[in-house]
C-alpha positions, 0 to 999 in steps of 0.5 A: 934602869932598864925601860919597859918596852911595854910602856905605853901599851894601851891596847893591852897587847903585852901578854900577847906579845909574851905569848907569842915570844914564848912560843917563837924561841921554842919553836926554834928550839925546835927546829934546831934541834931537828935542823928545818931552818927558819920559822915563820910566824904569821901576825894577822889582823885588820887595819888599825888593830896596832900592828905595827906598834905590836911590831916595835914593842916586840922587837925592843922586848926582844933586843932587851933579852939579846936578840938581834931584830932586823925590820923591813919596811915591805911599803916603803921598798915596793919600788925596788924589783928584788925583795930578797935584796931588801931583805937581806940589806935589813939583815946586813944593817941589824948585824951591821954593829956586831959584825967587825972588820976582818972577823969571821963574822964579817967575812960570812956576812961578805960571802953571803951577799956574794952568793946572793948576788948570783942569785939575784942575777938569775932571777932578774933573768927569769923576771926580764926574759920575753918569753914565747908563749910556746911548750918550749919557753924558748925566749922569742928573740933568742929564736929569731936571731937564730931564725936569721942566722939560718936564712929564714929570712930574706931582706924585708919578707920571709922565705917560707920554704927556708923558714919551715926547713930552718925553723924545725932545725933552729927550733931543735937546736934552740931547745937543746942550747934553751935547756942546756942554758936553764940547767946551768943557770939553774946549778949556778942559783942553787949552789948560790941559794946554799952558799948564801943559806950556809953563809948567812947561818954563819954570819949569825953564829959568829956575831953571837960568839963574839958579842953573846947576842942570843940566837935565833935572828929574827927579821919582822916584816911589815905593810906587806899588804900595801905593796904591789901584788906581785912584790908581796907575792915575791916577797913571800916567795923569797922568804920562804924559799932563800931565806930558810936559814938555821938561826933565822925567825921571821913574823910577818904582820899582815891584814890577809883580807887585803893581802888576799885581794893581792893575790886574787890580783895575780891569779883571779877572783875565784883563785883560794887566796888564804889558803895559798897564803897560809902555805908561807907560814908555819903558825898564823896568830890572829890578833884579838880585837881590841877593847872598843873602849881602848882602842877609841881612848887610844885614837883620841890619844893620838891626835892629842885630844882629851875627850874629858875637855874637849866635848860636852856630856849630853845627857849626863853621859861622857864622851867616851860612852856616846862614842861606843854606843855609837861605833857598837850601834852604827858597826863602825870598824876601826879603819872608819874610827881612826879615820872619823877621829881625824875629822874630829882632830880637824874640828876640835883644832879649828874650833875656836869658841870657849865651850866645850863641844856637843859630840852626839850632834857632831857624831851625827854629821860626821857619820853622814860626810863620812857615807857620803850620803848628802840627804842624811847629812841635810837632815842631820842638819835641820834643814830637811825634816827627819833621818828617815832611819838612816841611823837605825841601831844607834842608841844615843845613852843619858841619864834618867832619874827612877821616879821610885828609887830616886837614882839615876839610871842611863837608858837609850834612845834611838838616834834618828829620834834624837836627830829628828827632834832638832827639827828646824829649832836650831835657828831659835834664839838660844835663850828659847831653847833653853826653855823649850828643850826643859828636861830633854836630852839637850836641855843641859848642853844649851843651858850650858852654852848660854852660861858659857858664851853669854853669862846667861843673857841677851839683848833682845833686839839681837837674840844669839842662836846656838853654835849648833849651827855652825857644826855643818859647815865646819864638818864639810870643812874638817872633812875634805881631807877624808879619803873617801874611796876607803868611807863606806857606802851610804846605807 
């Protein structure tokens, strides 16, 4: 039986995936048929829209229709100096398994790399020389050597009238043997370039002969956006412009808003940072964004938490509700759910009281840690008056029962009037509560807690206060491993 690559796709991306696989082998064809070379297909979307799981379904999509996938890594290689060589071991280990020793396939494979060793040497070449910031791109110390040779310089000072006399014939003679050196470095790389495309081509043929893989190849790229600047830009260079290969399709899966920052690292804040990027691409795919319901189910999945057992339903409402009314409300992007979700994972994992967990109150805090806006988070606490409409466009849901149609219906209320109305009541024994807050949003969670943790009792020398009031210290505890250079400014 074969296993659904598919499978576990909770943000609903199979038919994009089909799409998109559809659209890569006719643009393939296509190309064949008019001999262009590669293709390459820009998958873009914003952090956390599931990339890279996106990735790896599509590559075992592909693998299970005959294709050969390689994978590069770009984050985990942006230590290395040479991109095209990180890329062409991805290559080297994906047709690895087809390729036989003494075969066709193996001897192209061998030549490839070969002719790519000579390209490599000239661009470390280009990438070591100190070069003068001259029109003639002489290398400085090429042209001092030879400024010594010429007399120009005697023991420890210059002799200028030898200096001017030698420098304009070392200069001349320099630029003669300076361009007489690049172009034939320059031949040597190219012809290395076209042994190395040609080979490659070859290599990917044979394998297919001889173990019926389909063609064409293709080499997923992924994390390029993390890398240094001028590895990202490299490696797009090389991609484009040595690894233009028959048989070869490359997707490539960026954020490009940070992968335009790299490149206005390079060339400057003011440089068209898309539009520059877009020429490395022949199609651009940009992710649609994931249902808010999906994508928060599927970040509490993977911390392996159950919103259903884990949290309390204020008000009437599940978990899953107060969490979009409150991410849609408070226009939290998905870096800043996943990130809020770990200090969540945090707490739940620390939490140590039979009881489930009150989320509105919790959301409350974490969203003020998270800003690093100190006064909200005490005001959230109860310990300072009201939020002040720091949590305007928030609208905490609960169930109200239609005093005509006897139904319940869920209505919205403004969570600083919800946070507000705390006050300094938490400090109240929570018997108390249970009696003043009849008939508010909260009435439930304490009646439920007082049930829970003490069978709906007291001793009334010693009164039990909610664990509401442990939730502050808890949060500033769960959260300490937030990075919060990535956290939002307070608002």
């Amino acid at each position: 039986m074969i296993d659904d690559p598919w499978a576990n796709d909770k943000l609903n991306r199979r038919a994009d995936g089909e799409h998109l696989i559809s659209v890569l082998l006719e643009r393939y064809a296509a190309r064949k048929a008019t001999g262009t070379g590669s293709y390459i297909l820009n998958i873009d979307a914003a952090w956390g829209e599931g990339k890279t799981f996106f990735l790896d379904c599509l590559k075992r999509d592909l693998e299970q229709r005959g294709h050969v996938v390689a994978s590069v890594n770009a984050w985990k290689d942006d230590h290395a100096d040479e991109p095209l060589i990180t890329v062409m071991a991805a290559l080297d280990e994906a047709l690895d398994p087809f390729v036989e020793k003494g075969s066709k396939a193996a001897t192209a494979l061998l030549s490839a790399k070969k002719a790519l060793g000579i390209v490599a040497t000239e661009t470390a070449k280009q990438v070591g020389f100190h070069v003068l910031k001259t029109v003639t791109g002489i290398a400085a110390e090429k042209t001092l050597e030879r400024l010594k040779e010429a007399g120009a310089f005697q023991g420890v000072g210059i002799d200028e009238k030898a200096f001017d006399k030698s420098a304009e014939h070392v200069w001349d003679e320099s630029l003669k043997q300076f361009v007489g050196e690049r172009v034939s470095e320059h031949r040597k790389a190219n012809e290395g370039i076209e042994t190395f495309r040609l080979k490659v081509a070859d290599s990917i043929a044979a394998a297919s002969e001889t173990h019926g893989k389909a063609r064409p190849m293709f080499i997923f790229v992924d994390e390029l956006d993390r890398c240094r600047p001028l590895y990202a830009l490299r490696l797009l260079e090389d991609m484009k412009h040595l690894f233009d290969i028959d048989g070869l399709v490359f997707v490539v899966a960026t954020d490009s808003d940070q992968l335009s920052h790299s490149v206005k690292a390079v060339y400057g804040a003011e440089f068209a940072a898309r539009k520059y990027l877009r020429r490395f691409f022949d199609r651009v795919f940009v992710f649609p964004e994931a249902d808010r319901a999906d994508f928060i189910k599927n970040a509490f999945d993977n911390v392996a938490i159950s919103l259903e057992t884990s949290f309390f339903d204020t008000g009437g409402v599940k978990a899953l509700a107060h969490l979009i009314a409150w991410a849609d409300g408070l226009k939290m992007s998905n870096r800043d759910i996943v990130q809020v979700v770990e200090i969540v994972q945090t707490f739940v994992t620390s939490f140590e009281h039979n009881t489930k967990i009150e989320p509105t109150y919790l959301l409350g805090l974490i969203t003020a840690f998270y800003r690093a806006d100190e006064q909200l988070f005490d005001r959230v606490a109860a310990t300072s008056g009201g939020v002040a409409g720091r949590l305007d466009n928030w609208r905490v849901p609960h169930l109200r029962m239609d005093q005509r149609s006897r139904r319940y219906e869920t209505v919205f209320e403004a969570a600083d009037s919800v946070m507000t109305s705390w006050g300094g009541r938490l400090k109240s024994p929570l018997h108390t509560l249970t009696e003043q807050e009849h008939g508010s949003l909260y009435n439930g969670y304490f009646s439920y807690e007082f049930a829970t943790l003490h069978n709906s009792s007291y001793m009334s020398d010693a009164p039990p206060l909610t664990i509401l009031n442990e939730y502050p210290s808890r949060v500033r505890n769960a959260g300490r491993v937030i990075d919060r250079d990535r956290a939002p400014a307070a608002k």
